[in-house]
C-alpha positions as CSV (number, residue, x, y, z in Angstrom):
1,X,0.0,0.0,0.0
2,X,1.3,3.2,-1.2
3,X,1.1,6.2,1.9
4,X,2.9,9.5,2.0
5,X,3.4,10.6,5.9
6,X,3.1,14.1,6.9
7,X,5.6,15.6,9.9
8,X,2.5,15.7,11.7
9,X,1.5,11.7,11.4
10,X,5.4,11.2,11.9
11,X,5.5,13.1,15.3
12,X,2.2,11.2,16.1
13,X,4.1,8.3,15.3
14,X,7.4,8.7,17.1
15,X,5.2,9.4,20.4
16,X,3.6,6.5,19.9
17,X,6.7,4.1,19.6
18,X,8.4,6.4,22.9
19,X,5.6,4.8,24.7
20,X,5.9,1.5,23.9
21,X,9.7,1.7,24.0
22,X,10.8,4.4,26.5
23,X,12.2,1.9,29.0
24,X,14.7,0.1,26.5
25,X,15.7,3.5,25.2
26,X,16.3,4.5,29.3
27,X,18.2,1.6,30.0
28,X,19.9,1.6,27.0
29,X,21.7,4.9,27.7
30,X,23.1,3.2,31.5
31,X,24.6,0.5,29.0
32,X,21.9,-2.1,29.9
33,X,20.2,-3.7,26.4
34,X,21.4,-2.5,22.8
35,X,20.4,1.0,22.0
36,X,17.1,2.2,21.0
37,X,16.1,4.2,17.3
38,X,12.6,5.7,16.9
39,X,12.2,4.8,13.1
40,X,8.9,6.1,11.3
41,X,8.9,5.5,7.8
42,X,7.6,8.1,5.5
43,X,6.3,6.8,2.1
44,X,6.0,3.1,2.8
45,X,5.7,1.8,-0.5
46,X,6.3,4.5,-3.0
47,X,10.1,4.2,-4.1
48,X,9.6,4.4,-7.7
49,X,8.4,6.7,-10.4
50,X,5.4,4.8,-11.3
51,X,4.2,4.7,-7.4
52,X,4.2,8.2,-7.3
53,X,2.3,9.0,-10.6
54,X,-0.1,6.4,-9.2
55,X,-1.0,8.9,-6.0
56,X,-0.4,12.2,-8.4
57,X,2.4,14.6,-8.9
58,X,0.5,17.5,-6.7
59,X,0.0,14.9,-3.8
60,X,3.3,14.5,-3.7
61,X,4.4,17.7,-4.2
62,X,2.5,19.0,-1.5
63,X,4.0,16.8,0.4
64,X,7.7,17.4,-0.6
65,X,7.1,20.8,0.7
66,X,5.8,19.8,3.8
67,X,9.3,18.0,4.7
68,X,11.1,20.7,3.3
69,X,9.8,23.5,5.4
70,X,10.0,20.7,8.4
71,X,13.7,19.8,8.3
72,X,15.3,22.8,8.9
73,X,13.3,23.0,12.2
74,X,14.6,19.0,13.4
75,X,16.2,19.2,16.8
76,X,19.9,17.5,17.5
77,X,19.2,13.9,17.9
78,X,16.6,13.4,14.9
79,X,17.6,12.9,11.4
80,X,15.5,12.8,8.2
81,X,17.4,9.9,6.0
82,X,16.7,10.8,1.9
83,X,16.9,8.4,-0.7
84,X,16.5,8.6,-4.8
85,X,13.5,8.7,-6.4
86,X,13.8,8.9,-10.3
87,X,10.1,11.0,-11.9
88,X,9.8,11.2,-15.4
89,X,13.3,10.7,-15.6
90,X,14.8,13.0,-13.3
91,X,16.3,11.5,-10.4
92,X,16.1,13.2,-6.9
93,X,16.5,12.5,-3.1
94,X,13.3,12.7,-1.4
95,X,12.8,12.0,2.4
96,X,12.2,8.3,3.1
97,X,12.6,8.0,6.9
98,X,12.8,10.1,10.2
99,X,15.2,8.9,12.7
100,X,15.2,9.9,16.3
101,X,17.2,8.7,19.7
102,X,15.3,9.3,22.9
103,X,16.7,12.7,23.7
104,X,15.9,14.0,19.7
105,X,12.4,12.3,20.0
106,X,11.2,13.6,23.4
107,X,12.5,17.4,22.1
108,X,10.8,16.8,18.7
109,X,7.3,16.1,20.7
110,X,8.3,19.3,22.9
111,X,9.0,21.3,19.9
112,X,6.1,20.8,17.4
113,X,2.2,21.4,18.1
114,X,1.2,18.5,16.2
115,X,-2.2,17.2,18.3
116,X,-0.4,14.9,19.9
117,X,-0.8,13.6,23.6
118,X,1.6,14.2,25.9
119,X,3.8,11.6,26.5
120,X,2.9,8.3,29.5
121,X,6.0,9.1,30.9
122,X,8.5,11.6,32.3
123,X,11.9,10.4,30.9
124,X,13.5,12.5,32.6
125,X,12.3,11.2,36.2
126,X,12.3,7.7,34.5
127,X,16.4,8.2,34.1
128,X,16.6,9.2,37.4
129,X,14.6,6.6,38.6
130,X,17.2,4.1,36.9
131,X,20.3,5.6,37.8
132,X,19.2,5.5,41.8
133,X,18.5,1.7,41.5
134,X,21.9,0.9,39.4
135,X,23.8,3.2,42.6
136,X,22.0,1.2,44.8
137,X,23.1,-2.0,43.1
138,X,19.3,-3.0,41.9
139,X,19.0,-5.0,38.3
140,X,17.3,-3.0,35.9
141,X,15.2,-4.6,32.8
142,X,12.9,-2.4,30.9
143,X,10.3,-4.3,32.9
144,X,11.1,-3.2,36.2
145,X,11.8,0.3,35.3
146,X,8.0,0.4,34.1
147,X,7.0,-1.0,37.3
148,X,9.0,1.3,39.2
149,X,8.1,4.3,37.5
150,X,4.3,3.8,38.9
151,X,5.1,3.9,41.7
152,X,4.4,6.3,44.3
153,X,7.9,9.0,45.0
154,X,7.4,7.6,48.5
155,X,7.1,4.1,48.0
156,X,10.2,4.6,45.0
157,X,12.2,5.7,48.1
158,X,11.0,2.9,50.0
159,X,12.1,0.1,47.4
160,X,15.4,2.1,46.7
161,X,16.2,2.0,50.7
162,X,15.4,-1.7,50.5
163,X,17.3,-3.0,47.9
164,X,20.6,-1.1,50.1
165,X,19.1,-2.6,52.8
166,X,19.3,-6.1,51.2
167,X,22.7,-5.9,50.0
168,X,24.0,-5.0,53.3
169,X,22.3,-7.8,54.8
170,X,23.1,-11.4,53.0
171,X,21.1,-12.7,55.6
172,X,17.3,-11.7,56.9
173,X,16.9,-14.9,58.4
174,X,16.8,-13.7,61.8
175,X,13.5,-11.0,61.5
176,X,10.1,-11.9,60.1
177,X,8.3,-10.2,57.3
178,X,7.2,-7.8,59.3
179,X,10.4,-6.9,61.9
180,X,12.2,-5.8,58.5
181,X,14.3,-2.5,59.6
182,X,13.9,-1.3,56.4
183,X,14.9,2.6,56.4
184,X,11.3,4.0,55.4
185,X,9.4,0.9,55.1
186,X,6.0,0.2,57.2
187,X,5.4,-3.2,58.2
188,X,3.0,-4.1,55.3
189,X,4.8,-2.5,52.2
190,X,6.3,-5.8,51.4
191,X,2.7,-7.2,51.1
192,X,2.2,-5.2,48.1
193,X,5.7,-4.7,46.5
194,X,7.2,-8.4,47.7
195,X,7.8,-9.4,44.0
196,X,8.8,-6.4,43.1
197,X,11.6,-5.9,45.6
198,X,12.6,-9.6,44.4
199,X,12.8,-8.8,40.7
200,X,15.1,-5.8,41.4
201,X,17.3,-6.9,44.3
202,X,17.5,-10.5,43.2
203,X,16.2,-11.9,45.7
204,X,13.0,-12.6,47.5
205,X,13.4,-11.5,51.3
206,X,9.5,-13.3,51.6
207,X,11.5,-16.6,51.7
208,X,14.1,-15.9,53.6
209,X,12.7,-14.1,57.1
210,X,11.8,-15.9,59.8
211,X,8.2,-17.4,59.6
212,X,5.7,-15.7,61.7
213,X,3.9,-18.3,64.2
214,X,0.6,-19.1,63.3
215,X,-1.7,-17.5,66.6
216,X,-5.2,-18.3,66.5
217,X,-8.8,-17.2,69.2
218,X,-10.6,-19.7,69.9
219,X,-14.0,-20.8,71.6
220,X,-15.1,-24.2,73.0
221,X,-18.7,-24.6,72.5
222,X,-18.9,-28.1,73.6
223,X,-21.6,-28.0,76.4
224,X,-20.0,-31.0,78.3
225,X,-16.6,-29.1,77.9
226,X,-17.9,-26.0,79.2
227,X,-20.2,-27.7,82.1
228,X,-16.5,-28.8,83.2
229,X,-16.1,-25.1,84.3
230,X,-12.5,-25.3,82.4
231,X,-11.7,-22.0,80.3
232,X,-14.0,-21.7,77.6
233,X,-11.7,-19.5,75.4
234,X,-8.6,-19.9,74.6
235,X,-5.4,-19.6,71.7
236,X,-3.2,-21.7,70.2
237,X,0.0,-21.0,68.7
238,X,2.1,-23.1,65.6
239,X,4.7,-25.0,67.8
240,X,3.9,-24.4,71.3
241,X,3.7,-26.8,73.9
242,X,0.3,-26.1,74.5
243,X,-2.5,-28.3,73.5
244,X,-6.4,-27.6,72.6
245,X,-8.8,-28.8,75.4
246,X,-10.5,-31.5,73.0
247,X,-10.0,-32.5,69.4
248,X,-13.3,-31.1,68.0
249,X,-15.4,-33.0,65.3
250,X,-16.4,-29.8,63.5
251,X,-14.5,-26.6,63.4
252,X,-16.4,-23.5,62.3
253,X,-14.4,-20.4,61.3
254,X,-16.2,-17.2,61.9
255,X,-14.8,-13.5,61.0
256,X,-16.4,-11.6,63.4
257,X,-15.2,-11.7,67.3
258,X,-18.3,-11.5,68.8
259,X,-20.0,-14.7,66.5
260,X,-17.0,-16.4,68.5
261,X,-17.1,-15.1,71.7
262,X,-20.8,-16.1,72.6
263,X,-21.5,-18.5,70.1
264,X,-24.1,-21.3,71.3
265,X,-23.3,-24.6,72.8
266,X,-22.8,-27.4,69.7
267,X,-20.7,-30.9,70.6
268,X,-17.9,-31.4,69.5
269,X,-17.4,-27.6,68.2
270,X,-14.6,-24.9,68.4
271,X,-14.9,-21.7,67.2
272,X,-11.9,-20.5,65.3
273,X,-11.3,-16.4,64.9
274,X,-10.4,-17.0,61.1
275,X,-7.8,-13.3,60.6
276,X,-10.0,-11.9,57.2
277,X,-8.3,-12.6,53.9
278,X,-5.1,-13.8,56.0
279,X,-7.4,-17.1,57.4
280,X,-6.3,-19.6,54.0
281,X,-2.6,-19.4,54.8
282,X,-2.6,-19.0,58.8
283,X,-5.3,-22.1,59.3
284,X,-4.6,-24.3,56.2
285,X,-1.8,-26.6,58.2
286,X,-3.2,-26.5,61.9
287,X,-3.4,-29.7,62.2
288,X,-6.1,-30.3,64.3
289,X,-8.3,-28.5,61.8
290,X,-6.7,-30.9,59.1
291,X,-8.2,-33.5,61.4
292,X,-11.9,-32.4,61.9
293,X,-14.5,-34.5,60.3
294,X,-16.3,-31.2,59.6
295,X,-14.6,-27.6,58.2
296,X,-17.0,-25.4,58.1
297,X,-16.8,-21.3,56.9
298,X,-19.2,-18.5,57.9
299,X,-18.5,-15.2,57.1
300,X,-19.8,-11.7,55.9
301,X,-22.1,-12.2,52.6
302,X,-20.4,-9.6,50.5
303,X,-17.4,-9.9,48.3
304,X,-14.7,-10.0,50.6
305,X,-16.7,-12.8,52.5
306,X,-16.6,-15.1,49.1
307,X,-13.4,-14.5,48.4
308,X,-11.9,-15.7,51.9
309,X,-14.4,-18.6,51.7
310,X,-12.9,-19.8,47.7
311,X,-9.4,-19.0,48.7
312,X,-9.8,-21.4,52.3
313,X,-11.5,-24.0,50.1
314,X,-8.7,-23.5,47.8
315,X,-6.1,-24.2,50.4
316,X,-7.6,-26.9,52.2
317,X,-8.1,-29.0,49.0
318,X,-4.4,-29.5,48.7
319,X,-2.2,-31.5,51.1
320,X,-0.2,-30.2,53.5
321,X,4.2,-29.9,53.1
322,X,4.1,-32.8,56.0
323,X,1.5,-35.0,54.5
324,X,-1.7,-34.0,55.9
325,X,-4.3,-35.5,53.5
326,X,-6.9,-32.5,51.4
327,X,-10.1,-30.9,54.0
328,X,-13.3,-30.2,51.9
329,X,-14.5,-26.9,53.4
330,X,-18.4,-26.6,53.6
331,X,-20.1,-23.2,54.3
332,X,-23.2,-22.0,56.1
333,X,-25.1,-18.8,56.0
334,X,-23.9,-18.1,52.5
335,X,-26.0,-19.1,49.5
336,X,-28.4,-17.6,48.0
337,X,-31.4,-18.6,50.0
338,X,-29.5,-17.0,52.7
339,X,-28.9,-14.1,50.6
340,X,-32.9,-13.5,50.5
341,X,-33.8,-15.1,53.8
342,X,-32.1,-11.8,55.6
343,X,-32.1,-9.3,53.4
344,X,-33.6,-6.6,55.5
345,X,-29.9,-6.5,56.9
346,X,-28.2,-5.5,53.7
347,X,-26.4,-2.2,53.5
348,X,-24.5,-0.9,50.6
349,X,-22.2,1.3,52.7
350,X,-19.1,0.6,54.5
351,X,-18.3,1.4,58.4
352,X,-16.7,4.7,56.7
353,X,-20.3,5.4,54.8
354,X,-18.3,4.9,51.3
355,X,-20.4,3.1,48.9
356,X,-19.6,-0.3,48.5
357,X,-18.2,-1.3,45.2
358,X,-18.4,-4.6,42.9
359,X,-16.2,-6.9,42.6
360,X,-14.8,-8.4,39.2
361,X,-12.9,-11.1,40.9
362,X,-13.3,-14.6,39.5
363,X,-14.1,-16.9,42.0
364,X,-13.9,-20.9,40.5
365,X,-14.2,-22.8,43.6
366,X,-17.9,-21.6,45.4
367,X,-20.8,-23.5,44.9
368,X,-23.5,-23.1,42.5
369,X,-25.6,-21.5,45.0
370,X,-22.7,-19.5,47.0
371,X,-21.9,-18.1,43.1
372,X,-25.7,-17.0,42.9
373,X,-25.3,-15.2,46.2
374,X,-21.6,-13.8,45.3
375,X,-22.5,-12.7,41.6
376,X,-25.7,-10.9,42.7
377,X,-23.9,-8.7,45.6
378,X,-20.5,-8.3,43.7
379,X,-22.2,-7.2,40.1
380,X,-21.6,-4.3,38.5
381,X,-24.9,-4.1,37.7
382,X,-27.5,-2.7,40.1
383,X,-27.9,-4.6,43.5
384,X,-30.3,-4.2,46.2
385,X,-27.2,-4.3,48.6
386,X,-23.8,-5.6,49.0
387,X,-23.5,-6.5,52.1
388,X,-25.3,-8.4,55.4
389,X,-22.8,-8.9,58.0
390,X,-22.4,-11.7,59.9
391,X,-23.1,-10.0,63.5
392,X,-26.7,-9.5,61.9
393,X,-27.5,-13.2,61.4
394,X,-28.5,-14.6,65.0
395,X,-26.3,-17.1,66.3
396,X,-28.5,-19.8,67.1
397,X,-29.5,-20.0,63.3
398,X,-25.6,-20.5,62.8
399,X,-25.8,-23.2,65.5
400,X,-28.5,-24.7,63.9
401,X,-27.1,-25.1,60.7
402,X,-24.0,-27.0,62.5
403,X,-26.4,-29.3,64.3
404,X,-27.6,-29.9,60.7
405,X,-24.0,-30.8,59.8
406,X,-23.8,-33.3,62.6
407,X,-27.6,-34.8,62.1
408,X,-26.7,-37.9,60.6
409,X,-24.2,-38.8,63.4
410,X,-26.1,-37.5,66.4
411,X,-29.9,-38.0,65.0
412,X,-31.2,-36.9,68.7
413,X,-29.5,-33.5,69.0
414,X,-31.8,-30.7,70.5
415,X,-32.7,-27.9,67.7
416,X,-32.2,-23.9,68.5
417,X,-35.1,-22.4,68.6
């Protein structure tokens, strides 16, 4: 196809490949990767006489000019390359492409009103950017220099300190995750920039910190238990020489303190405090909980809720490092019968009175009647609500839908009323 490029579609078109290349051109220049051109072609397929006659002598004449008045106006860096063209005999050097490095493009944009956006990135801040990770002995790949140049000045400084941090210590082995004395950092920055810190430093701190102890609330809702008048609650911590009171049948995780705290008497029960979004990896290898006939979820029917419940279930369904065999994980409270049954608790506000927003998270491992519930608070779509908290739903309805659980074991057990 024959096309004649005007300087404007050319400066157009050299923003265009500074976005997608910026980063290589930036690294390039502190001698990391080969070195970046900006290359636009500027009459892709007309190199001959006959191609020109074919899009008409005043087209291209027109456009001759255009370059002409252009050229002299090209900053240092950019460079219109000419070759022959031979018209009705007469053979002449026309422009053929426009060559830029990064310093000669970025001027070029800043020198011409073309109608073009501004460019996605400062290059300037982006070469600082790279030059304070290569002092501070960071790797720098085009990849991480994007990711680094969205984030935050504050949480730039942050990684920057880190990465010294790191190579002055060969060894984190002696602080968890969150004892880090990272100049600057607060005790869950690595929760969000973990990988990262790993892809620029080299190496992932996550892995080598001390493990943090798993440290669970508890409640035993046995009624024989508790008509021992022995503590009824209690915590239990990963490697302790401490024991639970009873090995429980069925262990219900709650989120909410106070569904723990005074939930009803149900044998062979205890009540875990499951720690939000954090309750997959600090429960998954208890093994107690591995043990249980019955694991059983109940939290807040909103998006969060569903998400901790699929993530748990996720967990649980593959075995532990020392050979704990997979837990199916049942919920209750949650579907969409649930969903309708208490519905005059459902708010669309957070504690904060912010609305409430949906969720777009995929969640494959609900069931068919959690997804209902989940899909109709978490649309994008209008909802009646997105929310009924847990502390809404009384407790003895929870109990109940244990006792349920345990019916074809203990066929006799006293219903809730």
């Amino acid at each position: 196809m024959s096309v004649l490029v005007t300087p404007k579609d050319a400066v157009v078109a050299v923003r265009r490949k500074i976005d997608q290349k910026w980063a290589e051109a930036v690294c390039a220049g502190l001698g990391v990767g080969d070195r970046v051109v900006f290359s636009v072609p500027l009459r892709p397929g007309v190199s001959t006489g006959k191609a020109v006659e074919r899009l008409g002598h005043a087209a291209w004449h027109e456009w001759h000019m255009q370059w002409r008045e252009f050229a002299g106006r090209l900053p240092t860096g950019v460079e219109l390359v000419r070759k022959a063209v031979t018209i009705r005999g007469v053979a002449g050097d026309f422009p053929a492409t426009l060559i830029a490095d990064l310093d000669g493009a970025v001027s070029l944009m800043a020198g011409t009103r073309t109608g073009a956006e501004p460019l996605a990135v400062d290059i300037d801040r982006a070469r600082a950017l790279a030059s304070a990770l290569r002092s501070a002995g960071a790797i720098l790949t085009p990849a991480t220099l994007r990711a680094v140049c969205r984030l935050p000045a504050v949480d730039m400084e942050v990684l920057v300190s880190a990465v010294t941090w790191l190579r002055r210590h060969p060894d984190a082995g002696t602080w968890t995750l969150r004892q880090l004395p990272v100049p600057g950092m607060h005790t869950k920055w690595l929760d969000t920039h973990g990988a990262l810190l790993r892809d620029v430093a080299g190496r992932d701190v996550r892995g080598e910190v001390r493990p943090r102890l798993t440290v669970m609330h508890l409640t035993y809702v046995d009624p024989d238990h508790t008509a021992s008048g022995r503590r009824r609650h209690d915590a239990w911590t990963t490697g302790d020489v401490h024991d639970i009171a009873y090995r429980p049948r069925v262990v219900l995780v709650v989120e909410n303190r106070d569904s723990r705290l005074w939930f009803p008497p149900v044998k062979d029960t205890i009540v875990v405090e499951g720690g939000g979004k954090a309750a997959a990896s600090l429960l998954a290898n208890v093994p107690w909980i591995r043990a249980a006939d019955h694991v059983v979820y109940w939290g807040d029917i909103d998006a969060d809720g569903y998400a901790i419940l699929d993530r748990f279930r996720a967990t649980l369904a593959e075995p532990t490092p020392d050979g704990a065999p997979p837990r199916p994980v049942t919920s209750i409270l949650m579907d969409a019968t649930d969903l309708h049954h208490y519905s005059e608790h459902g708010v669309n506000h957070d504690k904060a009175g912010r609305p409430i927003k949906p969720s777009p998270a995929n969640l494959p491992h609900l069931t068919e009647a959690e997804s209902i519930a989940y899909n109709t608070i978490a649309t994008a779509g209008s909802t009646p609500f997105r929310r009924i908290e847990q502390e809404a739903i009384p407790l003895t309805h929870a109990a109940n839908r244990l006792l349920q659980i345990l019916e074809s074991q203990e066929p006799a057990i006293e219903q809730f009323d």
